[in-house]
C-alpha positions as CSV (number, residue, x, y, z in Angstrom):
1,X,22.8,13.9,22.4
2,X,24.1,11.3,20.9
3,X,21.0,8.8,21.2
4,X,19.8,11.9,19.1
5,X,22.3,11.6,16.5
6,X,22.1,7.9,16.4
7,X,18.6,7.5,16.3
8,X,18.9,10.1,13.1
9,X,21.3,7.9,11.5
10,X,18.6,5.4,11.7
11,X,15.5,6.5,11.3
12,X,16.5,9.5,8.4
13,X,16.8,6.7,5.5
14,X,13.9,4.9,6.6
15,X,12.0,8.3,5.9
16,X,13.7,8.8,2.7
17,X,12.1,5.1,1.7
18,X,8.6,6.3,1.7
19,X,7.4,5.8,-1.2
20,X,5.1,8.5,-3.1
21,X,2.0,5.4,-3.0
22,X,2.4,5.6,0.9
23,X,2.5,9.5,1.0
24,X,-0.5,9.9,-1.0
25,X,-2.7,7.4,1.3
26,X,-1.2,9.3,4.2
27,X,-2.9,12.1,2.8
28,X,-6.4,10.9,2.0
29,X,-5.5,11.9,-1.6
30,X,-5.4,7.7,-2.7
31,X,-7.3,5.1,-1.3
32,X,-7.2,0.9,-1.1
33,X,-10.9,-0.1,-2.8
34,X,-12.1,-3.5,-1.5
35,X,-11.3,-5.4,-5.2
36,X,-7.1,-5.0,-4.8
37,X,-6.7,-1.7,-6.8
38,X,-6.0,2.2,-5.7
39,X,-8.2,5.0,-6.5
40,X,-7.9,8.6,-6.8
41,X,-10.0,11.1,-4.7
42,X,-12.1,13.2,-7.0
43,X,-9.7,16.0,-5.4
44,X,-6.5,14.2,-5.8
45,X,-3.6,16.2,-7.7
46,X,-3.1,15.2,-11.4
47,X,0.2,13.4,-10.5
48,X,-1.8,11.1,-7.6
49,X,-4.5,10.3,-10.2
50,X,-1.7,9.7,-12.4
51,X,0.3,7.8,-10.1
52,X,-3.3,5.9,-9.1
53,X,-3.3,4.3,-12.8
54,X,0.3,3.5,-13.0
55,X,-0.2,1.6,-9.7
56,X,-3.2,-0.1,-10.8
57,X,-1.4,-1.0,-14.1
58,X,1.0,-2.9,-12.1
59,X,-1.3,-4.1,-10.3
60,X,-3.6,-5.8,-12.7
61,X,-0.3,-7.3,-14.1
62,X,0.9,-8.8,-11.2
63,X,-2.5,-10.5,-10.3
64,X,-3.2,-12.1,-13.5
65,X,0.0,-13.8,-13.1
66,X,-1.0,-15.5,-9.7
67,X,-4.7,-15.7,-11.1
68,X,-3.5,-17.9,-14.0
69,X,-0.7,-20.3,-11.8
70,X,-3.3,-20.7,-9.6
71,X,-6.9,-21.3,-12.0
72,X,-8.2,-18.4,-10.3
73,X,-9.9,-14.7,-11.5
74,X,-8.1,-11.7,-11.2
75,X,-11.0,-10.7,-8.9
76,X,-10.5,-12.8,-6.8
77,X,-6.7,-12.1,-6.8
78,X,-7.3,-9.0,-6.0
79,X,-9.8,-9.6,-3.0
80,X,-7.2,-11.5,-1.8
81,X,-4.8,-8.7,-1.7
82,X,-6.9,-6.3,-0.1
83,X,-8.1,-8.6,2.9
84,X,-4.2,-9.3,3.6
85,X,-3.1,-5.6,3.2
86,X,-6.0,-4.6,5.3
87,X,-5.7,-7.2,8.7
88,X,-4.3,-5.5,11.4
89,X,-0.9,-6.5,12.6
90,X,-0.4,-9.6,14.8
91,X,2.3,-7.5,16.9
92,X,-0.6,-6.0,18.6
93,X,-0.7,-7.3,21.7
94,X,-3.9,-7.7,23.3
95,X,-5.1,-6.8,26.9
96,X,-4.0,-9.9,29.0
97,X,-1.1,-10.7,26.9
């Protein structure tokens, strides 16, 4: 019982941290696209399509500022993004490890 409660203590504000981005990919209802950016499924609530742009807006900010430090295109900013976001965790182990 009380690894229960403990493990509750823990793990109940780490749920609470979810952010809406991360519940609507969860659901299929907003997707990473290959050039950096979200996008909304064509079935996606008004609030996800919503939130989609607002996330993109961000977005789009935040990679012209490393585009221009670096002498780069936002394009390629944003390809950036999505291949790191996208590479599957080193904490894997492999078999044999």
């Amino acid at each position: 019982m009380k690894l229960y409660v403990l493990l509750m203590v823990v793990l109940l504000p780490l749920m609470v941290l979810a952010s809406p981005l991360d519940d609507a990919r969860a659901t299929g209802q907003i997707i990473e696209t290959p050039d950096g950016f979200v996008q909304a499924v064509p079935t996606a609530s008004s609030e996800n399509q919503a939130l989609a742009a607002d996330v993109n807006r961000k977005r789009r900010a935040a990679y012209a500022g490393i585009a221009e430090r670096h002498g780069i295109t936002i394009e390629q900013v944003g390809r950036e993004s999505y291949i790191k976001r996208m590479v599957p965790s080193k904490a894997i182990s492999k078999p044999g490890d």
